[in-house]
N, C-alpha and C positions, 0 to 999 in steps of 0.2 A: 202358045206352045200346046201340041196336041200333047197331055195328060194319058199315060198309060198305063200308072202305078201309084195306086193312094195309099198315103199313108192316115192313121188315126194315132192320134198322141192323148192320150187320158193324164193332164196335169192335175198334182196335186194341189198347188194353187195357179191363179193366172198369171203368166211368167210376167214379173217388176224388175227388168234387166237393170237400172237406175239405181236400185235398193239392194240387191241379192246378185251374191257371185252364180247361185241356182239358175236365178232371171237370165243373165248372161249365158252362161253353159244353155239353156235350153232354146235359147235364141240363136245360138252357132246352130246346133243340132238340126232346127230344123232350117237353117239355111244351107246345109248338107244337101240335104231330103232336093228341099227347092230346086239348086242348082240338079239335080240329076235329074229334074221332070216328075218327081211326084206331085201330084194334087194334095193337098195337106187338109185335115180337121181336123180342130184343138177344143178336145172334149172337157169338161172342168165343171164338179159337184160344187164348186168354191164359189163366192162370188166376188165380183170384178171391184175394184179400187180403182182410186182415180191413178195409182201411178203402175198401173197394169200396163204393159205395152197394148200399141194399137196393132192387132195381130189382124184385120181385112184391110186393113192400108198397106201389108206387107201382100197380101194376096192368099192369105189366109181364111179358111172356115171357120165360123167357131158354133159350137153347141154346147148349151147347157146342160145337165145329165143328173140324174138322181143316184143319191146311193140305196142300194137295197127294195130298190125298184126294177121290174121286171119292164118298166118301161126302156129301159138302156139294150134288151135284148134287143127289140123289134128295131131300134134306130141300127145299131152293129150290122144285124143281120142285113136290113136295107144296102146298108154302106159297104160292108162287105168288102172291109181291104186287102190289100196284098200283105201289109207290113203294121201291127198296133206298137205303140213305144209309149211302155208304161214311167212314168214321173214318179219315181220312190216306190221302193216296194208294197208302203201302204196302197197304191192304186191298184198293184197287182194282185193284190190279199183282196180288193175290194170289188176289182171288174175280172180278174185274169179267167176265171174261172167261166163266167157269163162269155168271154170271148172267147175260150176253147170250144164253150159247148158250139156258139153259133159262127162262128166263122173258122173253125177246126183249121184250115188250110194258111191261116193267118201265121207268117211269122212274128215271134212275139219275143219283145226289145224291150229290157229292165233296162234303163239309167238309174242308175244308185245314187249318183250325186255324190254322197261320200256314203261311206256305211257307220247309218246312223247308231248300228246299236253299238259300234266301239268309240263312236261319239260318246254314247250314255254312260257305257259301262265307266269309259275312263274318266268324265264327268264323276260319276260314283265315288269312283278310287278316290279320287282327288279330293275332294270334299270327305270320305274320312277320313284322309292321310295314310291312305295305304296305295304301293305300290299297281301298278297295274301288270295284269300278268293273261296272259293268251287263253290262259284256265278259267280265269273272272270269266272273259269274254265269254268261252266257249258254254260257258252255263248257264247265263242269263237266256232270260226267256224273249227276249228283242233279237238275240243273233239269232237264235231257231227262227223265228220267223222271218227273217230276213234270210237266209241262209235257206230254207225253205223255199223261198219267190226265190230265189235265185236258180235254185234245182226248176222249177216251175218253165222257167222262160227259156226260149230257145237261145238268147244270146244276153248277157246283162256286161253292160258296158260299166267300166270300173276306171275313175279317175285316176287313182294315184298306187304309183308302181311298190309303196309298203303294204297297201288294200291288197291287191294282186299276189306277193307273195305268201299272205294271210290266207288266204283264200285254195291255192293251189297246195302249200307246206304245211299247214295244219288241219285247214279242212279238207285236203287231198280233193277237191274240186275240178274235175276235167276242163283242163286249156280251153278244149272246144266250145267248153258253155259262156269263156268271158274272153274280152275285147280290151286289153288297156286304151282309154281313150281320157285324156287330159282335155283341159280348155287347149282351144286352138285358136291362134291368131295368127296373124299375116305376118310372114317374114322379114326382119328390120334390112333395110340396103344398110352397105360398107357406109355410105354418105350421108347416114342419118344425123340431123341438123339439131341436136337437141340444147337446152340452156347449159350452159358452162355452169364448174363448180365456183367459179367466181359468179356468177348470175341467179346463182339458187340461195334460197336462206330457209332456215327453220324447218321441223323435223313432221311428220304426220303420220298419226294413228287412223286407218279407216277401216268401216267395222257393221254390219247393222245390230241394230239391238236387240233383234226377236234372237240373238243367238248367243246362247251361255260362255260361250268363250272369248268371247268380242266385251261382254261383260266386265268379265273377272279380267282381261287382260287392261282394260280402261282404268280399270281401281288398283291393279297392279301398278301401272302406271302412274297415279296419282299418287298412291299413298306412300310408294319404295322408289323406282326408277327414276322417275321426273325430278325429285326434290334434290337426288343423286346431280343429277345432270345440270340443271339448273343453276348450281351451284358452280359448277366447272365451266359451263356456259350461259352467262347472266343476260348476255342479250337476247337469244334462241328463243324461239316461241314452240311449241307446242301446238298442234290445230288436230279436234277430235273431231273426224266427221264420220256420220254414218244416219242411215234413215231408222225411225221409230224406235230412237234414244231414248228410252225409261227417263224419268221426272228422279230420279238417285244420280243419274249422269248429269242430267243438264245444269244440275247443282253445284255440280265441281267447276265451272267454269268461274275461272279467278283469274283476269287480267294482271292483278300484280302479281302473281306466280307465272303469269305466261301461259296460263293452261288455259286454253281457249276451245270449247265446245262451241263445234260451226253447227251439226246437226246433220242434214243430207247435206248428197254433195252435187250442183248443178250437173257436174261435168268431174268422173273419177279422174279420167287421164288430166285433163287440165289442172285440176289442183295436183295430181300426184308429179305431173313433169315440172313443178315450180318450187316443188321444194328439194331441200340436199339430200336428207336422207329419210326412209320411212323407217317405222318401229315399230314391234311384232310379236311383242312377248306374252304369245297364248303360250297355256299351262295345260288343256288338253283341246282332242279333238279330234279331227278328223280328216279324210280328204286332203283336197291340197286346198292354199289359201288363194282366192282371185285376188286378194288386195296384193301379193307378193308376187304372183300373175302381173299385176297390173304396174306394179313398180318396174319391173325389167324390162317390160314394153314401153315406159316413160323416161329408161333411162336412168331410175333413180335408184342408187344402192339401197340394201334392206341389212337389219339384224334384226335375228328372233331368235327362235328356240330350237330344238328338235323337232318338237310337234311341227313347230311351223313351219320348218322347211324341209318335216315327212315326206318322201316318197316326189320329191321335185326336181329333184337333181341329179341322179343317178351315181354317173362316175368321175361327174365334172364337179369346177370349183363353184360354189355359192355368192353371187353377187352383193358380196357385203361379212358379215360374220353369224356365226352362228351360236349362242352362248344362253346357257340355259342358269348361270349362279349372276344374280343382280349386281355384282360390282366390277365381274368381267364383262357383263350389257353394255353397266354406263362406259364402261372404257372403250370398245367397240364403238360405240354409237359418239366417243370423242375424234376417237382416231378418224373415220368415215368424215366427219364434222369438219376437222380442220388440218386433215393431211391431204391433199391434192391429189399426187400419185399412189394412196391407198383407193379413195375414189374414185378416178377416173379406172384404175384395173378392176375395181369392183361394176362399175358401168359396162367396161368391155363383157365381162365375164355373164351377167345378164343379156345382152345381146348374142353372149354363144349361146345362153340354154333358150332362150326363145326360139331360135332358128334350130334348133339341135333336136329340142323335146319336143317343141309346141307349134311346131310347124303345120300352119291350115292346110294347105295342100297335100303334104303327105300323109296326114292322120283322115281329112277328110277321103282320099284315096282308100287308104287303110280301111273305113269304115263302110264304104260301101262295096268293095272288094268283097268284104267279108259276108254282108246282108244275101250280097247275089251267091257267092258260095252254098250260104247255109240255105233259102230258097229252092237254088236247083238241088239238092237232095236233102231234103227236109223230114220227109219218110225215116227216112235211114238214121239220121242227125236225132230224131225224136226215139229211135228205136234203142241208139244206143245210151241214148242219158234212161237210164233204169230208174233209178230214184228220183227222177223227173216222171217219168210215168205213174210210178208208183204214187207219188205224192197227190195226183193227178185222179186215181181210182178211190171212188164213189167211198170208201172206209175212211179216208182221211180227209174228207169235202167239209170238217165242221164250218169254215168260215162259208161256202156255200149253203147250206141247212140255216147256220144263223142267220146268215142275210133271207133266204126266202121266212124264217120263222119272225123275224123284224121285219119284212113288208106285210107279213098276216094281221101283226102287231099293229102296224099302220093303220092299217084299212078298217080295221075294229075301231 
């Protein structure tokens, strides 16, 4: 394929699509890019694990990159793309600025992934027991800066449509600077062949463990929900999977309880299309969940929370229930369990928002529609975000000044 438009992706780690709904999301993203003929380099301060994807088996670059090295100029400038797509705002706090100076003409792509600081904030809340309120958010010193790289970037792609509303109604944030873009997956046919509710058994939590709410809902789980359920359903197992499980988790795994800690998962969709129903009781967070992604693509009804089925569903029905007080959960997650025709309408219902929300085709459309858009008048596009420029003028460059004042540091 003659190559006529490169793109550079600065990840914040090296995408582990196996371990992280992130790894996935960033894995679609640039199969986006691919399929329209970009040439792609996957730039990354991090370094590689063994459950890294293999990103030049896909036909992928990859370059290793310093932070707060003025070595990152000279490689950009050489490369010199059309399109940079920053991985979490931290990348854009940490190169965007070394990419404005040298490749000025570059349009520049924030993926949020979720927006981590109403992750933290409501983290916060929670852990003192106090409500979470748009105010919390709007003061903490994580949403300014996030909220900042967002003003920063010519286009910052936003997963989930309660992020989106946040973003546009309270912090009155111009349409034109974000993009809703969900996980996208391939549209399910009318004739999808999946296990019957007579051929599934036992329920699954999946989760990784570098992430606080995956956490707290696994001990949620053990300590209130499960013992609930367990009780109403004596045969039912329980399977907790997820990669880099803390040594507190792998603990709770009690065969005579049925709580059984697998750890990773070979294969999400395989284990997720085998069992009847999955459970999802995060308490805060963020974004939308890929394991609740991954259940409606499997087929498999879900109950969780608010949080958890934030900004997923829109104006349609939820593929399962949705209950945030612990004994309308276990009751939910009975009814799913052992009424037929509540599950199978809960299955259907997951195959409308799949095809509905998360359709590869029309969001991958959607996405670069918009990249060519903002390209061919980019001048203009930059002129009119203000507070984008502004943030941009040499008065407010402290993370530029610290980064060159840490490479001084360095080299002393």
């Amino acid at each position: 394929m003659n190559h006529s438009k490169s793109l550079l992706v600065i990840a914040l780690v090296w995408p582990e699509p196996a371990s992280t709904a992130a790894g996935v999301r960033m894995m679609q993203l640039l199969d986006v890019f691919k399929r329209d003929g970009y040439s792609i380099t996957i730039a990354s301060a991090a370094s590689t694990s063994e459950h890294s994807a293999d990103l030049e088996s896909c036909g992928y670059k990859t370059k290793a990159i310093q932070m707060n090295d003025s070595s990152f100029d000279a490689f950009v400038a050489e490369l010199n793309p059309d399109a940079v797509l920053f991985d979490r705002f931290l990348t854009e706090e940490q190169f965007g600025w070394r990419v404005a100076e040298q490749c000025p003409n570059a349009l520049r792509i924030l993926d949020t992934e979720d927006l981590h600081s109403l992750r933290h904030v409501r983290e916060t809340c929670f852990k003192k027991g106090v409500e979470f309120t748009t105010d919390a958010w709007l003061q903490d010193d994580k949403t300014k800066r996030e909220i900042a790289s967002i003003y920063r970037s010519d286009l910052s792609l936003i997963i989930s449509s309660y992020e989106l509303e946040l973003l546009t109604d309270v912090v009155k944030i111009d349409k034109s600077l974000l993009l809703l873009l969900p996980f996208m997956l391939p549209e399910i046919p009318e004739d999808k062949e999946w296990k019957t509710f007579d051929q599934r058994t036992d329920f699954l939590f999946i989760g990784g463990g570098k992430h606080a709410p995956n956490i707290d809902a696994i001990k949620y789980l053990k300590q209130i929900i499960w013992p609930l359920l367990h009780e109403r359903l004596p045969e039912a197992k329980l399977h907790i999977y997820g990669a880099y499980l803390p040594q507190q988790v792998l603990e709770m795994h009690n065969p005579k309880e049925r709580f059984l800690v697998k750890g990773r998962a070979a294969d999400v969709n395989k284990v997720m299309a085998a069992v009847k129903v999955c459970l999802a009781p995060l308490r805060f967070g963020a974004g939308i969940k890929g394991k609740l992604v991954a259940a409606m693509a499997n087929g498999t009804p879900s109950v969780t929370t608010t949080i958890g089925a934030e900004g997923m569903y829109g104006i349609l029905e939820w593929n399962g229930y949705i209950e945030n007080d612990h004994t309308a959960f276990v009751e939910a997650a009975v009814r799913l369990y052992t009424i037929p025709t509540a599950w199978n309408k809960a299955q259907e219902q997951g195959k409308t928002l799949i095809n509905t929300l998360y359709s590869e085709t029309s969001l991958a459309h959607l996405l670069l529609q918009k990249v060519t858009e903002l390209q061919t008048g980019l001048q203009h596009h930059r002129t009119q975000n203000f507070i984008g420029g502004l943030l941009q003028h040499q008065t407010m460059s402290a993370t530029k000044f610290m980064g060159k004042w840490i490479e001084e540091k360095n080299k002393g």
